[in-house]
N, C-alpha and C positions, 0 to 999 in steps of 0.2 A: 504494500500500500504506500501511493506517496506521499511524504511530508507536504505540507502548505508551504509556501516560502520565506513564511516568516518564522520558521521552525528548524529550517536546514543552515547549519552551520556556513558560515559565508566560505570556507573550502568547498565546499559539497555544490555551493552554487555556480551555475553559469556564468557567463564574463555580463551578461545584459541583466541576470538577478540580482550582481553584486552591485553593477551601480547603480540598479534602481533601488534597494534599502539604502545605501549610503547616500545617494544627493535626495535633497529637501525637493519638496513637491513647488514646482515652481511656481510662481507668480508673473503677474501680466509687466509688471515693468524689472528692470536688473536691477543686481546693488547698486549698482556704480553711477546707475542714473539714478537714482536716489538719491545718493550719496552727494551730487553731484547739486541737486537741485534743494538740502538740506538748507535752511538760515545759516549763514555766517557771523561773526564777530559784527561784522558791518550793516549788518541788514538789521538787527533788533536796534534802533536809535532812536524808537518811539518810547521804546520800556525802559530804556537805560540815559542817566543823565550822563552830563559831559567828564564830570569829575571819575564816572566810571567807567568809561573809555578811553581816557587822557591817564589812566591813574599808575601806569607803564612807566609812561615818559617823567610824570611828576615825580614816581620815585626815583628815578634815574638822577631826575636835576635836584632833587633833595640830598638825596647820598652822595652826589658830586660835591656841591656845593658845601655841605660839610666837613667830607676832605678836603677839599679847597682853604675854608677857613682854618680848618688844623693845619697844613701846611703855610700860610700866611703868619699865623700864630708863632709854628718852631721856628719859621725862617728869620723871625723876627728876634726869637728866643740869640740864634745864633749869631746873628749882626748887633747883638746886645753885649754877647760875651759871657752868654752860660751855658753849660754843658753842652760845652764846642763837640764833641764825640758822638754823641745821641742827635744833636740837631745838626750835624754835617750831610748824615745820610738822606736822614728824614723825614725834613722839611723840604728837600725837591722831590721827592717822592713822593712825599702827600700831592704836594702842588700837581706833577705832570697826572697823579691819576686822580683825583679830584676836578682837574680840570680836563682833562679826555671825558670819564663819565657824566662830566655835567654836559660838554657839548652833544655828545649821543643822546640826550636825553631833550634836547634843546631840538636837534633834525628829527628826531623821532616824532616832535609835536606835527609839523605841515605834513609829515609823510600820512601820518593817522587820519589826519582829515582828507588828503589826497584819495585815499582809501573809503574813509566812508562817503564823499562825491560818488565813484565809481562804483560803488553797490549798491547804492540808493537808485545813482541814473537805471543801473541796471534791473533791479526789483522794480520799479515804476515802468520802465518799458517791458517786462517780463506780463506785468499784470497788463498794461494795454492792448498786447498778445494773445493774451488766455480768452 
């Protein structure tokens, strides 16, 4: 007597039994276009304020900025004439990376809004479409 197919060991089955228990019973559209057609970061900017979409770049220029003044701080320390040794190294080293992450954090602002322009344009003529 034969087994059903969902009874026979996936050896014992066919090469067309095995892949139809293993792939999922399809649907009318793919992942990918799905996937594809999902909301992005850019496209919810009804639900989300500016401070939470911007809030990337603001910590970037906050934490730069803070480095930044530590370094102003030691290098100051050291054109004063205390603790030449500690402040030789690292008050230029606050300074170049407090001011590198404060500028990525500064180009990061018009690139964000670059970004949400072009998703909006694009959801707005997506829906004109539909």
């Amino acid at each position: 007597m034969p087994a059903s197919p969902e009874n026979i060991p996936l050896g014992e089955c066919t090469l067309s039994q095995s892949k139809e228990q293993l792939t999922p019973p399809s649907r009318t559209e793919s992942t990918v276009f799905s996937l594809s057609r999902s909301e992005s970061l850019w496209t919810t900017e009804a639900s989300r304020g500016k401070c939470e979409v911007f809030w990337f770049p603001i910590h970037l220029m906050s934490t730069g900025g803070s480095f930044l003044a530590c370094g102003i701080v030691i290098s100051g320390l050291y054109f004063a004439g205390h603790c030449r040794k500690v402040t030789n190294i690292l008050g230029p080293a606050l300074l170049s990376i407090g001011l590198m992450v404060f500028v990525v954090g500064v180009v990061l602002i018009p690139i964000t809004k670059e970004n949400r322009k072009k998703s909006n344009m694009k959801s707005i003529l997506q829906k004109i479409h539909i």
